[in-house]
BALUMLUM-329568 format. One record per residue: x, y, z of N, C-alpha, C, O in turn; residue in three letters. Coordinates in steps of 0.001 Angstrom, whole numbers, padded with zeros to 6 digits, always signed. Atoms other than C-alpha are relative to their C-alpha. Example, Ala and Ser with C-alpha at 12.3 -4.5 7.8 and 13.67 -1.06 7.14 Angstrom:
<nodes>
+000890-001190+000000+012300-004500+007800+000900+001200+000000+001936+001181+000665ALA;-000820-001190-000060+013670-001060+007140-000770+001090+000730-000261+002198+000899SER;
</nodes>
This chain:
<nodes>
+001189+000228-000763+115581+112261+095288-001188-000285-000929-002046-001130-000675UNK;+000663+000192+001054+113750+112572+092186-000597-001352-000572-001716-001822-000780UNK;-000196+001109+000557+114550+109763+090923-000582-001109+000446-001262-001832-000281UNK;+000378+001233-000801+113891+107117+093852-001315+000436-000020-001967-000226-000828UNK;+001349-000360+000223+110564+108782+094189-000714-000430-001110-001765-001067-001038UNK;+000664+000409+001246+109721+108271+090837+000138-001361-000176-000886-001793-000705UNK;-000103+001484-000335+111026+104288+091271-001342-000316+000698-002449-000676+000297UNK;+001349+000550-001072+108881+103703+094255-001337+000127-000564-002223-000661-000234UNK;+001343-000087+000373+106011+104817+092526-000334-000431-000903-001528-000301-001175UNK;+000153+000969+000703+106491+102617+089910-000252-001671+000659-001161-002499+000594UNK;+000239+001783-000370+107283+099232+091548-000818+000174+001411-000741-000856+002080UNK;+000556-000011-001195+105261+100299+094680+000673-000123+001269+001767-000686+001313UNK;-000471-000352-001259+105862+101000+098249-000914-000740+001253-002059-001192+001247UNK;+001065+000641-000737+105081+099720+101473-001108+000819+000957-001830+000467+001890UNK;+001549-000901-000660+102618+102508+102501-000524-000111-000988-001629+000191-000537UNK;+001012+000706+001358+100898+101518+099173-000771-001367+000662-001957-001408+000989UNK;+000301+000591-000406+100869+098394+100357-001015-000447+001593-001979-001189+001784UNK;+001119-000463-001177+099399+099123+103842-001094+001175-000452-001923+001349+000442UNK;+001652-000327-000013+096558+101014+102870-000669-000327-001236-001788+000160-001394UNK;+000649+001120+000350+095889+098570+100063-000612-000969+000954-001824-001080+001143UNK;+000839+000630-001714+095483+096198+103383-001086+000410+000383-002073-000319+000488UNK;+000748-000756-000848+093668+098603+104882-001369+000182-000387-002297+000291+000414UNK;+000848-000250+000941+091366+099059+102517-000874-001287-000451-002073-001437-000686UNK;+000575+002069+000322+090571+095200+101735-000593-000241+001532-001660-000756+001863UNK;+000573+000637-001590+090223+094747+105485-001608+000264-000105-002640-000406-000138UNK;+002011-001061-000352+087099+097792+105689-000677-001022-000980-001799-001388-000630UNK;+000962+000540+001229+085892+095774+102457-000734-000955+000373-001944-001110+000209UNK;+000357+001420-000776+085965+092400+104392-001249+000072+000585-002235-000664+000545UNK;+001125-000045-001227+083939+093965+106969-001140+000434-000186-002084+000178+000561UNK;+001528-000169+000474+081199+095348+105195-000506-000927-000843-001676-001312-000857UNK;+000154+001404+000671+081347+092685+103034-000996-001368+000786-001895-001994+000224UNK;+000602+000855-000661+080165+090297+105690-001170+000606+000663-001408+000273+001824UNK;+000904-000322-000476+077352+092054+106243-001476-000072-000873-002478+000643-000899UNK;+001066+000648+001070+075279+089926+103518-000373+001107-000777-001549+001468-000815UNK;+000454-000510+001325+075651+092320+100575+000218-000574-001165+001001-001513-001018UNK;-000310+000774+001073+075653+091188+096639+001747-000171-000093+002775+000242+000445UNK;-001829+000419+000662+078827+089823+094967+000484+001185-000552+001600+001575-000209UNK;-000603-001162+000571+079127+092921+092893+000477+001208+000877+001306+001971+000382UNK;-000313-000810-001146+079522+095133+095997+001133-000767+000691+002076+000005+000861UNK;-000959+000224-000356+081881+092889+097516+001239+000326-000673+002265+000925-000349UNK;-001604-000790+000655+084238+093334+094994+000164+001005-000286+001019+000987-001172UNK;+000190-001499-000088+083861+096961+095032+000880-000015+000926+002077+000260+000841UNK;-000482-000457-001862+084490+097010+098900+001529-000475-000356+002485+000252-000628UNK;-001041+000865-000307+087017+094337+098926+001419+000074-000824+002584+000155-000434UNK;-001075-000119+001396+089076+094484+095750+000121+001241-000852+001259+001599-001155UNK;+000333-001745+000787+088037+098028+093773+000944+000719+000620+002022+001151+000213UNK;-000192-001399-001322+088538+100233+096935+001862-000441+000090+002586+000531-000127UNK;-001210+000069-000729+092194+098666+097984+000392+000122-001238+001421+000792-001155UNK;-001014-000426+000828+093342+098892+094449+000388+001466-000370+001417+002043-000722UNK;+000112-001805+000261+092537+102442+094021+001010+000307+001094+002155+000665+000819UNK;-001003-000268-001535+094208+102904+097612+001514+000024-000409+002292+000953-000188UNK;-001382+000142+000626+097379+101642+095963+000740+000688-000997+001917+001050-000996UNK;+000018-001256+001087+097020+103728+092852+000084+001657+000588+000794+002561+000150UNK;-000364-001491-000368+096657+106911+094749+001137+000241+000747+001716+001320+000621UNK;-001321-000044-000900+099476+106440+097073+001235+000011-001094+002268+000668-000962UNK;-001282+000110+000950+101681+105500+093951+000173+001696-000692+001067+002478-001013UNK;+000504-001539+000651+100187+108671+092635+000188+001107+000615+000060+002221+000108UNK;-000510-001272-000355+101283+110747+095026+001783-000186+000242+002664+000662+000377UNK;-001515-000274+000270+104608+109787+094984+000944+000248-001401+002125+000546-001582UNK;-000253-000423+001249+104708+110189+091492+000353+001275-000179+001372+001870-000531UNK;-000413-001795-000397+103763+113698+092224+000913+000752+000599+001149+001857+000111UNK;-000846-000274-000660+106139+114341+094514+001306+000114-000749+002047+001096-000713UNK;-001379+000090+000717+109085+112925+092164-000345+001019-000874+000656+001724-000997UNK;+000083-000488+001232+107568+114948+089259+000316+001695+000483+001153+002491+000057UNK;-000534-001817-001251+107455+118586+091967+001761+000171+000157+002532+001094-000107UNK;-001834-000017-000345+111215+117528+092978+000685+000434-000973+001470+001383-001000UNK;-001201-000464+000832+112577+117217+089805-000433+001416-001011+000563+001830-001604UNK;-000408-000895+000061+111229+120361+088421+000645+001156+001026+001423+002000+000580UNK;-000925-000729-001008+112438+122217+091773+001453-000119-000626+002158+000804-001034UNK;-001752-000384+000138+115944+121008+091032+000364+000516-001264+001479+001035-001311UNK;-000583-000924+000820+115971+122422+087531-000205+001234+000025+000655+001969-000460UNK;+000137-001697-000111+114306+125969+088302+001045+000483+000906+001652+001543+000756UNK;-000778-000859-000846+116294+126513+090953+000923+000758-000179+001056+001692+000612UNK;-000992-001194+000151+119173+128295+089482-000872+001280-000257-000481+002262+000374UNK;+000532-000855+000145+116797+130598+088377-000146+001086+000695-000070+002242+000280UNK;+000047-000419-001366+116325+131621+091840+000566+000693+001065+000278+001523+001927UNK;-001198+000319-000762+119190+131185+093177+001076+001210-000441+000838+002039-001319UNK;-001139-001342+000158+122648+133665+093375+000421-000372-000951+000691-001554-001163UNK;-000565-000026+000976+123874+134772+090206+001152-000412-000662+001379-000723-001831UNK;-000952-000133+000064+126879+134583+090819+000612-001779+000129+001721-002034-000341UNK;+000105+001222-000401+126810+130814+091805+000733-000843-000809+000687-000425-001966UNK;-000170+000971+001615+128232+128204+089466-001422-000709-000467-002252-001099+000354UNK;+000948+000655+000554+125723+126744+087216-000184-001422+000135+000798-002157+000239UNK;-000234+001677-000559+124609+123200+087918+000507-000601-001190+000315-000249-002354UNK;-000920+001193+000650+126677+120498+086501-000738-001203-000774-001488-001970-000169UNK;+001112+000854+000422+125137+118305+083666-000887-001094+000570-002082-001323+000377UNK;+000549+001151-000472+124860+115272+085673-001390+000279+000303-002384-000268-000174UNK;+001332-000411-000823+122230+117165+087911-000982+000032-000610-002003-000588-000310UNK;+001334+000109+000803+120080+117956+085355-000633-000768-000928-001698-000723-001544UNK;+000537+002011+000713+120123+114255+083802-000548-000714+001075-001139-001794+001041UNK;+000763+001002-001345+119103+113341+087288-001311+000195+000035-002246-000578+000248UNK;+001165-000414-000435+116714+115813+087370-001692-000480-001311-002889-000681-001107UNK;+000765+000406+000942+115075+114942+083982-000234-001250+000018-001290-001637-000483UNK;+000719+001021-000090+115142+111613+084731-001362-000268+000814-002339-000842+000332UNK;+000748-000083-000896+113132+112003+087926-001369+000744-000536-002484+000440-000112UNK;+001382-000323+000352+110563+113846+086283-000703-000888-001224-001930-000895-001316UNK;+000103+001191+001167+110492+111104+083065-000854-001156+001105-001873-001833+000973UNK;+000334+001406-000834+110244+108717+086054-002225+000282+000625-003257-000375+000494UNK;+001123-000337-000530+107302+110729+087865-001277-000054-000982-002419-000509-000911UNK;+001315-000319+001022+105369+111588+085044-000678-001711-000332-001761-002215-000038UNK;+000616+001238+000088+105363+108064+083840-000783-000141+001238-001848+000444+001435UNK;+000734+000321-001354+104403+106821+087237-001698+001272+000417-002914+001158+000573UNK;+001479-001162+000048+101733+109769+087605-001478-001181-001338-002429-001922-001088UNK;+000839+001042+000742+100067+108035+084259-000322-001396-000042-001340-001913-000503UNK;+000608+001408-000324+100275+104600+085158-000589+000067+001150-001322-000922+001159UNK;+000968+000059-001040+098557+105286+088534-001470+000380-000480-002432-000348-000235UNK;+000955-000091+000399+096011+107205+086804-000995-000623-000735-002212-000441-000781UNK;+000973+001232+000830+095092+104266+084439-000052-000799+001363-001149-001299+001614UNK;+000621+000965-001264+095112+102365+087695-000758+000028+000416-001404-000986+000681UNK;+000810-000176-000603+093087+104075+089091-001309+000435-000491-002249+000879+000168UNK;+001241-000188+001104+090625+104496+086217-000562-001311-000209-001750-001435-000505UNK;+000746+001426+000280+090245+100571+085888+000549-000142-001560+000598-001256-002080UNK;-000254+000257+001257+091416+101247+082427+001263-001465+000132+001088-002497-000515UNK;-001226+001210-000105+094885+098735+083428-000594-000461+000819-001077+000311+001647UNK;+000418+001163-000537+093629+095603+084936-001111+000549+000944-001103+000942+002111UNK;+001542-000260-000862+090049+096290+085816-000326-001094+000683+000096-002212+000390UNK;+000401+001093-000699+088490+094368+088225-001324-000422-000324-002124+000342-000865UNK;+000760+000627+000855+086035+091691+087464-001650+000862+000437-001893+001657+001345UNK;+000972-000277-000336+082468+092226+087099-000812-000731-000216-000636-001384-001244UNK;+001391+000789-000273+079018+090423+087938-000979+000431-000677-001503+001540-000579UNK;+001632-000305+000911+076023+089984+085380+000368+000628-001015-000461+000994-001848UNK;
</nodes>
């Protein structure tokens, strides 16, 4: 679960994508309400990329929560149990490799530091 989580929040999702939309739309609409250029692209372009960045960003989080869950859990869990099986915890380390990345590339996303958007004057 880890894992795909941490995917999606790399190559993006389509609830990323809808409230990127969503977000460009509101921009549109204040936009046409004769403010400067530099505010439009705030509204219009800024706002929906961030939108996209935080959504990636929380699924980042999510993969990065999952996959430590699945390694604490023996911890937790009955003693007596068998111990998990390497695979699991190559899954699980990937999924958090995956998240974390994804966590930091949203955060430069959403800093403007990776592909800032343009600016006026």
């Amino acid at each position: 679960m880890s894992v795909g989580l941490g995917l999606v929040s790399l190559t993006g999702s389509w609830v990323g994508t809808i409230a990127q939309a969503r977000e460009s739309l509101y921009g549109q609409l204040e936009a046409a309400q004769g403010v400067s250029v530099a505010t439009q692209i705030k509204q219009v372009y800024a706002d929906s990329w961030n939108a996209n960045a935080l959504v990636a960003g929380v699924f980042a989080l999510i993969a990065l929560i999952a996959g430590v869950a699945v390694l604490v859990r023996p911890a937790f869990g009955d003693p007596e149990r068998a111990p998990q099986t390497p695979w699991i915890k190559s899954v699980a380390w990937a999924g958090i490799s995956l998240g974390f990345l994804g966590l930091v590339l949203a955060a430069v996303k959403y800093s403007d530091i990776l592909l800032s958007t343009p600016t006026v004057g």
